[in-house]
C-alpha positions in Angstrom: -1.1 1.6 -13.5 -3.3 -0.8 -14.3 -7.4 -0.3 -14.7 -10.4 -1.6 -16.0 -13.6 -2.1 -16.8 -13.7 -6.0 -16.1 -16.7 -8.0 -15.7 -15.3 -10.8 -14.0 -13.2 -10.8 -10.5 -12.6 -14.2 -9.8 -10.2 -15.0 -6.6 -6.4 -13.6 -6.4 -3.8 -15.8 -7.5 -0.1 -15.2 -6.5 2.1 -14.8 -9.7 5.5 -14.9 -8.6 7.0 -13.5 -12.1 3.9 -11.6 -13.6 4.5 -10.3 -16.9 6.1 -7.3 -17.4 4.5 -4.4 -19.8 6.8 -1.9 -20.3 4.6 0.6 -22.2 1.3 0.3 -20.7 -0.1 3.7 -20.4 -0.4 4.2 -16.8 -0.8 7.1 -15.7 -1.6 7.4 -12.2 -1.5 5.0 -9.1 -2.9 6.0 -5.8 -2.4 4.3 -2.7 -4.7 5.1 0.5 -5.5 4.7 4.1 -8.7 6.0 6.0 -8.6 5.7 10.0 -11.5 5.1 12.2 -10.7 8.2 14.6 -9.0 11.6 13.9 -4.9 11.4 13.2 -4.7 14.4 15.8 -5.7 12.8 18.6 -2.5 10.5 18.5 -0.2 13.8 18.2 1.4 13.2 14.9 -1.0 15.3 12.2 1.1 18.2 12.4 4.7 17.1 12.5 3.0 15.3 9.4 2.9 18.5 7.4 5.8 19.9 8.7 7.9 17.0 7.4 6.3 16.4 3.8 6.2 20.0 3.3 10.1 19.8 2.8 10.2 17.0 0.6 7.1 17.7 -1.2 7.2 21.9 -1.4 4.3 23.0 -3.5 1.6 23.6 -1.4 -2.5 23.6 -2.2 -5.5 23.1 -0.1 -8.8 22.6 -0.6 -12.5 21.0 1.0 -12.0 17.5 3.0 -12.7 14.2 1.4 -16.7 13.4 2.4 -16.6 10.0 4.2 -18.7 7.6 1.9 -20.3 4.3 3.4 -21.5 1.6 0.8 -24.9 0.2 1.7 -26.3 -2.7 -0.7 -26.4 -1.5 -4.3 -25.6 2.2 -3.2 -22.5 4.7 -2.6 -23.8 6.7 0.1 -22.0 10.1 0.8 -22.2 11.1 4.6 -22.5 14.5 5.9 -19.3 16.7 6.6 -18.0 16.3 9.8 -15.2 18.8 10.8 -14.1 16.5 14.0 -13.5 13.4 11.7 -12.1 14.9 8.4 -10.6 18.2 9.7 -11.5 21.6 8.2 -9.2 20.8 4.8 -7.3 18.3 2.2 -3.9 19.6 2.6 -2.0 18.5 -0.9 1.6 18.9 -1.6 3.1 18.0 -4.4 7.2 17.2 -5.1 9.1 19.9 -7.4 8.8 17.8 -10.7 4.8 17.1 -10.1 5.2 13.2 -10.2 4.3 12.8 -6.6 1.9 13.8 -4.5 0.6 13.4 -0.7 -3.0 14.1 0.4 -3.4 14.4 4.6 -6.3 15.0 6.1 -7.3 14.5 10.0 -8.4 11.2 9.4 -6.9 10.4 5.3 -3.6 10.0 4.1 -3.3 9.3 0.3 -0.1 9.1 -2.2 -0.2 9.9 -5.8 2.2 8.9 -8.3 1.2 10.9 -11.6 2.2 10.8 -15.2 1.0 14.1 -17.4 -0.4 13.3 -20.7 2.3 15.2 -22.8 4.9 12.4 -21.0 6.1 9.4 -22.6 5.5 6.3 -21.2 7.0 4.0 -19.5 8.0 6.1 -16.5 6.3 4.2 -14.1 8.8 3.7 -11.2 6.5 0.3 -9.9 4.3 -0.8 -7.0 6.9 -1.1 -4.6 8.8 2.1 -4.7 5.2 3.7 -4.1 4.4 1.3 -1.7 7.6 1.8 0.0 7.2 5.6 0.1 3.2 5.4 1.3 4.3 2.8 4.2 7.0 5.5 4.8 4.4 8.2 5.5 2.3 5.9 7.5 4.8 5.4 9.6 5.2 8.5 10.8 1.8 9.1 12.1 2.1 6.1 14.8 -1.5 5.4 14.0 -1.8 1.6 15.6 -3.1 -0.9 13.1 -6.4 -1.7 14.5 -7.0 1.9 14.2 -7.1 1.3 9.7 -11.3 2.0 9.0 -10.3 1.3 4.7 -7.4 0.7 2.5 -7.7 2.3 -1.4 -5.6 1.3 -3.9 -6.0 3.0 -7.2 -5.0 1.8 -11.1 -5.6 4.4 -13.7 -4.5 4.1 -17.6 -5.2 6.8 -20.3 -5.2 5.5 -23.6 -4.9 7.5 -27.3 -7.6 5.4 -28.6 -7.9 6.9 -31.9 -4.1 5.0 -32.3 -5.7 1.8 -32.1 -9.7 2.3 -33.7 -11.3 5.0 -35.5 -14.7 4.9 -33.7 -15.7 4.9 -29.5 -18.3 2.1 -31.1 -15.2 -0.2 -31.8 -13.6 -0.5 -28.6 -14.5 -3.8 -28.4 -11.9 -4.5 -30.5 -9.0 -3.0 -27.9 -10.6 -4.2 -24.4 -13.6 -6.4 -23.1 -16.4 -3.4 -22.9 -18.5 -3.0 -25.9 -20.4 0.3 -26.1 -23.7 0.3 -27.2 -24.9 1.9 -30.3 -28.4 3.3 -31.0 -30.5 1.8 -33.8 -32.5 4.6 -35.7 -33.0 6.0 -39.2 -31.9 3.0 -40.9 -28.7 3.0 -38.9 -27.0 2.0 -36.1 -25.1 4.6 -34.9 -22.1 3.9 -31.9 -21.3 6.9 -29.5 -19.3 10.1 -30.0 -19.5 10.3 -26.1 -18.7 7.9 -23.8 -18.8 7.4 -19.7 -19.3 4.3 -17.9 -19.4 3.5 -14.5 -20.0 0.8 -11.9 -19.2 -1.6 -9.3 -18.2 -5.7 -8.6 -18.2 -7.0 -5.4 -14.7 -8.0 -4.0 -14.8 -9.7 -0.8 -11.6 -11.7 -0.8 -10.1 -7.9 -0.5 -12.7 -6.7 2.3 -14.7 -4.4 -0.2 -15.8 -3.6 -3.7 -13.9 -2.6 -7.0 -15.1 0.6 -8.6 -14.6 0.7 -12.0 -15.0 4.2 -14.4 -14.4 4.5 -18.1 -14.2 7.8 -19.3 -13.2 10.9 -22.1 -10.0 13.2 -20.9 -9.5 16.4 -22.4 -8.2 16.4 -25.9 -4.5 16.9 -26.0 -3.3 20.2 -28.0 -1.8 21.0 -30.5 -2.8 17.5 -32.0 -6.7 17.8 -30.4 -5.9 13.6 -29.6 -8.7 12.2 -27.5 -7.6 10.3 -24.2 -9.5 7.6 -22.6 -9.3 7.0 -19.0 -9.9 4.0 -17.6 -9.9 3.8 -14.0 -9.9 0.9 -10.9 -10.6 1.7 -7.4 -9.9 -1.0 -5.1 -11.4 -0.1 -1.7 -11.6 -2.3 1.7 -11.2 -3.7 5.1 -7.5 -5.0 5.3 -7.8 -8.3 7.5 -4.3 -9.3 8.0 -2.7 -5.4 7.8 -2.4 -3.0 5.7 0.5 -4.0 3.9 -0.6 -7.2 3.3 -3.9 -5.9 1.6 -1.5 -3.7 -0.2 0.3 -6.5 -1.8 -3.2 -8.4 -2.2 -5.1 -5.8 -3.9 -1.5 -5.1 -6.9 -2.2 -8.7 -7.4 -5.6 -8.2 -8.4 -5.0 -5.1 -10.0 -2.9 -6.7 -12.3 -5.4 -9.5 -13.8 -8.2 -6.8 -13.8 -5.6 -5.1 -16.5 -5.1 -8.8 -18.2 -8.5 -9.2 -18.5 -9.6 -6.1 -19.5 -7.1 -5.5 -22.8 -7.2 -7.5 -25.5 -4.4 -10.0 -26.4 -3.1 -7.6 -29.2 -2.8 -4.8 -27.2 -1.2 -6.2 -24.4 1.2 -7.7 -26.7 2.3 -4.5 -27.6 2.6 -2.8 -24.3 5.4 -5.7 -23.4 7.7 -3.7 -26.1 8.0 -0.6 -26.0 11.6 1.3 -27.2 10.8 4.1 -25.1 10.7 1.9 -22.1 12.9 3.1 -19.3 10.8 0.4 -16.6 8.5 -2.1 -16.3 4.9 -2.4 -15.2 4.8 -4.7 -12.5 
């Protein structure tokens, strides 16, 4: 999955044999659709659940996904509304965790997850996600001009500690430098760290959203995980699929530009490897 913090976006190239990083520590890949109008009116919601519940049997549920609107420099959340969202997220996951698909009345989301305790390089690629997202889709006969927002997320979780000792140094693995605070006779780098913020991307229709943050230490060894996360969101102008395929392209040079050449370097080996990400 590839994420980042990158401050520059310039415009998507097509790489017809991008380079392959077999142990590149993603960890999650999301791939959404919101529609302008409620998936119920068109008949298919519920057949919906019915069908994924079989592939995907463990069932949750929780509050709907609030409907956020972007206005200049802000991320504006919009009141509830139980006619456009539904009355809940309806999550189910597949028996081994790895996948999961979120439906609401107008959202329909699919996760592929890695757990922290799991090796790398399990990644199964863009296109067998894409290929099962498209699949879901599909089935709810929504027409095209009916797509409000496409979402494609990148996420990575690094061990940082196995590349520097300090947050302060992390300049020295990716292109963000954390500031330190200059007191006592010292300068003194964080012990804490979250980041967050936005470019604009309006070759894809939309903004990138971009959040570097702590995860929970991982036990027994108490090692310290550092997410860094891309969120792709916007108005698909040729279809959905084709914004798809536009917005993995960019996803992959924010991940270029955000590691350094060292670490990247490493990522293209890995022994544990059993794909690439690409």
């Amino acid at each position: 999955m590839a994420l980042s913090i990158i401050l520059m976006m310039g415009a998507c190239r097509v790489e017809r044999n991008p380079v392959r990083y077999t142990s590149a520590p993603v960890s999650e890949v999301a791939l959404g659709i919101t529609f302008k109008e409620s998936i119920v009116t068109h008949g298919t919601f519920f057949q919906l659940l019915a069908d994924v519940e079989r592939e995907y049997p463990r069932f949750a549920y929780s509050a709907p996904s609030p409907e956020e609107t972007l206005q200049a420099d802000q991320t504006l959340e919009n009141v509830w509304n139980p006619l456009d969202t539904g009355p809940a997220l309806y999550r189910f996951r597949s028996s081994d965790a790895a996948w999961v698909v979120s439906v609401q009345f107008n959202k329909v989301y699919l996760n592929w997850v890695r757990a922290d305790d799991q090796s790398v390089g399990r990644y199964p690629g863009y296109h067998e996600i894409l290929t099962r997202f498209l699949a879901l889709v599909e089935r709810l006969k929504m027409p095209e001009e009916k797509t409000e927002y496409c979402e494609f997320m990148y996420q990575d979780r690094i061990f940082w500690q196995d590349y520097v000792d300090d947050l302060g140094r992390l300049g020295e693995i990716m292109d963000f430098v954390p500031p330190r605070l200059k007191f006592g006779g010292q300068a003194r780098g964080p012990i804490h760290l979250r980041s967050a913020f936005q470019v604009e991307a309006p070759e894809l229709g939309g903004r990138i959203s971009m959040v570097i943050s702590p995860g929970k230490p991982l036990q027994p060894a108490g090692r310290q995980i550092l997410s860094v996360a891309s969120v792709i969101r916007g108005a698909p102008a040729a279809g959905s699929r084709a914004w798809f395929d536009q917005a993995h392209i960019a996803q992959h040079e924010i991940f270029e530009g955000m590691f350094r050449e060292s670490v990247l370097e490493s990522w293209k080996k890995g022994p544990d490897a059993e794909v690439a990400k690409a």
